[in-house]
C-alpha positions as CSV (number, residue, x, y, z in Angstrom):
1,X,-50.9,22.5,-8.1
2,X,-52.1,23.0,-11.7
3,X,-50.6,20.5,-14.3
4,X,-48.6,21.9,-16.1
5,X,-46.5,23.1,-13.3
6,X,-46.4,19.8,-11.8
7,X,-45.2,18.5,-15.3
8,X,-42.2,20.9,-15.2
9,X,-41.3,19.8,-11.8
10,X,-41.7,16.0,-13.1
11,X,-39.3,16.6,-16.2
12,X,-36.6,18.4,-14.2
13,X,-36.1,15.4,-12.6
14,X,-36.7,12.9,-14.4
15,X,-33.5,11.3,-15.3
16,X,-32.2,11.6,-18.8
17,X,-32.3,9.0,-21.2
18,X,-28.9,7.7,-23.1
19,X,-30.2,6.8,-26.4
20,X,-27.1,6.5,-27.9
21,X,-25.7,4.7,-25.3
22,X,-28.2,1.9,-25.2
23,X,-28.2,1.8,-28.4
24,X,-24.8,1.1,-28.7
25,X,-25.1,-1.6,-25.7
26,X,-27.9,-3.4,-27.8
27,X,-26.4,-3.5,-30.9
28,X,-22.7,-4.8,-29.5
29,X,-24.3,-7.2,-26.8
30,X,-26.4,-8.4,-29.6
31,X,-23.8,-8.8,-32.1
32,X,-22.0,-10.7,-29.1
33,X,-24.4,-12.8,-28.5
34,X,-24.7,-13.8,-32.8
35,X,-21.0,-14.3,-32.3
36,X,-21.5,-16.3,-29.9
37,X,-24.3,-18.4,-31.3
38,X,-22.2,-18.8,-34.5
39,X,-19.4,-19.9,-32.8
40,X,-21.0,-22.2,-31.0
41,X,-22.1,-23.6,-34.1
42,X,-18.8,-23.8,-36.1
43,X,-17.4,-25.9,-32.7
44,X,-19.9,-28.4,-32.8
45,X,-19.7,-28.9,-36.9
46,X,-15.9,-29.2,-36.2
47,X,-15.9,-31.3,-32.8
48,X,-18.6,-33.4,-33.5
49,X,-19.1,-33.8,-37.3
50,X,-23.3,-32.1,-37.3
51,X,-24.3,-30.7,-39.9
52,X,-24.8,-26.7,-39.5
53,X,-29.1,-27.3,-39.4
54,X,-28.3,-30.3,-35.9
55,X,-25.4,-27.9,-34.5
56,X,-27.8,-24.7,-34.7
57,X,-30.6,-26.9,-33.1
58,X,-28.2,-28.1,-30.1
59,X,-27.0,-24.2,-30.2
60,X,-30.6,-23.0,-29.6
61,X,-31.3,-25.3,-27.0
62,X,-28.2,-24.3,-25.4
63,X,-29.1,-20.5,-25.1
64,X,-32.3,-21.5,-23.7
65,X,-30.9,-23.8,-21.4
66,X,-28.1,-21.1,-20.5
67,X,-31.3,-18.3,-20.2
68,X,-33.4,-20.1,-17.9
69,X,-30.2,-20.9,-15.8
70,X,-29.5,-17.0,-15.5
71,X,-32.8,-16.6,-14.5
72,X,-33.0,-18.6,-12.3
73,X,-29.8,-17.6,-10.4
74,X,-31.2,-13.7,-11.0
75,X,-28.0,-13.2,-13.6
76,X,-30.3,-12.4,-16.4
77,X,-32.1,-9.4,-15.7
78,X,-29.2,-7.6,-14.5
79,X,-27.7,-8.7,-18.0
80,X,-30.5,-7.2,-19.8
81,X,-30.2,-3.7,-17.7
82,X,-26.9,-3.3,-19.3
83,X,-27.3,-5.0,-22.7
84,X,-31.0,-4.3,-23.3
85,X,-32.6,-5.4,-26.6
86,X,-29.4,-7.2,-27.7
87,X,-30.2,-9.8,-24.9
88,X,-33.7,-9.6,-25.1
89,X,-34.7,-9.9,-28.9
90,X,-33.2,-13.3,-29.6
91,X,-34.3,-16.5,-28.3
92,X,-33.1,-16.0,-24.8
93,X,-35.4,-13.4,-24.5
94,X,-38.1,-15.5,-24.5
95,X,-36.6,-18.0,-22.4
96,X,-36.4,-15.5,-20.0
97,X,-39.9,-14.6,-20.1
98,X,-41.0,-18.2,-19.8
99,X,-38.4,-18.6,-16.5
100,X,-39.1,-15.3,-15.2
101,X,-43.0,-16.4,-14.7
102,X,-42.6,-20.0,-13.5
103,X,-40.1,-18.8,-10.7
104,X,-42.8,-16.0,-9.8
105,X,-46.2,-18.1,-9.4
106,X,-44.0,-21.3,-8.2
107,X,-45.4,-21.1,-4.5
108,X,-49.0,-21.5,-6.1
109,X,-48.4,-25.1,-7.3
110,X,-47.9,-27.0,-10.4
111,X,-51.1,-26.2,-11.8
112,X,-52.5,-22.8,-10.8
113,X,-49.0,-21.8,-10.3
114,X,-46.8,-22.7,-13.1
115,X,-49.2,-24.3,-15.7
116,X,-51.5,-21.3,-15.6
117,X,-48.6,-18.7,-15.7
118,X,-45.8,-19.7,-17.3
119,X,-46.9,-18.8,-20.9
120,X,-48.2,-14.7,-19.3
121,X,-46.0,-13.2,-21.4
122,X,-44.4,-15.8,-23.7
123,X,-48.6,-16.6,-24.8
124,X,-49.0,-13.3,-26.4
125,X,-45.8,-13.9,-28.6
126,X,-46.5,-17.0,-29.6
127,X,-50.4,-16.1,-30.4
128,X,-49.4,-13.1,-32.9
129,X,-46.4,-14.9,-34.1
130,X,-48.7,-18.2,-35.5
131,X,-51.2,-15.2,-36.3
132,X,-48.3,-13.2,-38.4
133,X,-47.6,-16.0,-40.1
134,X,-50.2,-17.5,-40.8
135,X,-51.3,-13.8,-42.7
136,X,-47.7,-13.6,-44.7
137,X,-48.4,-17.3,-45.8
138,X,-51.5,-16.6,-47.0
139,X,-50.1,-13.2,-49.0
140,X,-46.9,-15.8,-50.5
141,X,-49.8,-18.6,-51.4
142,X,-51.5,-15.9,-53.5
143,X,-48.7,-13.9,-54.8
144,X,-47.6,-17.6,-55.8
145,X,-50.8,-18.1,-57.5
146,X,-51.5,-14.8,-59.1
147,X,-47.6,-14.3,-60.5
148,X,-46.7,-18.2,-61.0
């Protein structure tokens, strides 16, 4: 069978995509999940007198804590299915990757298991994150310099 006939075969059956669909899921779950986050926020300034900077920290840790919890009971990735980016892109997101790798290698033991793969995915972020900004620094320090 030549290519390109295979190919034609391939893409009428593929399934479609719903662009506008999952974009719409993405951009309400993820304005859901800012709502959320600020909400979460304006309780704990009111119910417990933090300043906004402790009662985003104690949100933060909250999502995390709430991520790694969905993962862990297999909640999370049939969250992201429906909600895609807008679950994804925030901090939960890379909860989830950090959760999703322990629980995988956990039968390999604490240190060839979970020390050696929890960071799989999460160590890439983190490496061009540090890398990222370490680069726009620099460009601010000398725009600083050059411009006063």
């Amino acid at each position: 069978m030549r290519n390109t006939k295979y190919d034609k075969i391939a893409d009428h059956h593929k399934a479609k995509e719903n662009r506008l669909g999952h974009f719409l899921a993405a951009f309400l779950s993820g304005g859901v999940v800012g709502a959320l986050g600020e909400g979460t926020i304006e309780i704990l300034c009111f119910f417990f007198s933090l300043s906004r900077s402790d009662a985003s920290v104690f949100m933060i840790t909250l999502f995390i804590f709430l991520a790694c919890l969905l993962t862990a009971f297999g909640y999370f990735d049939k969250m992201v299915h429906f909600c895609r980016c807008g679950l994804i892109i925030p901090i939960t997101g890379f909860a989830h990757s950090m959760m999703s790798s322990t629980l995988d290698y956990k039968e390999e033991g604490l240190i060839y298991g979970i020390g050696s793969n929890m960071f799989k995915l999460a160590g890439s972020v983190i490496l061009y994150g540090v890398v990222s900004a370490w680069f726009f620094g620099l460009i601010r320090y000398v725009l600083e310099v050059v411009f006063g």
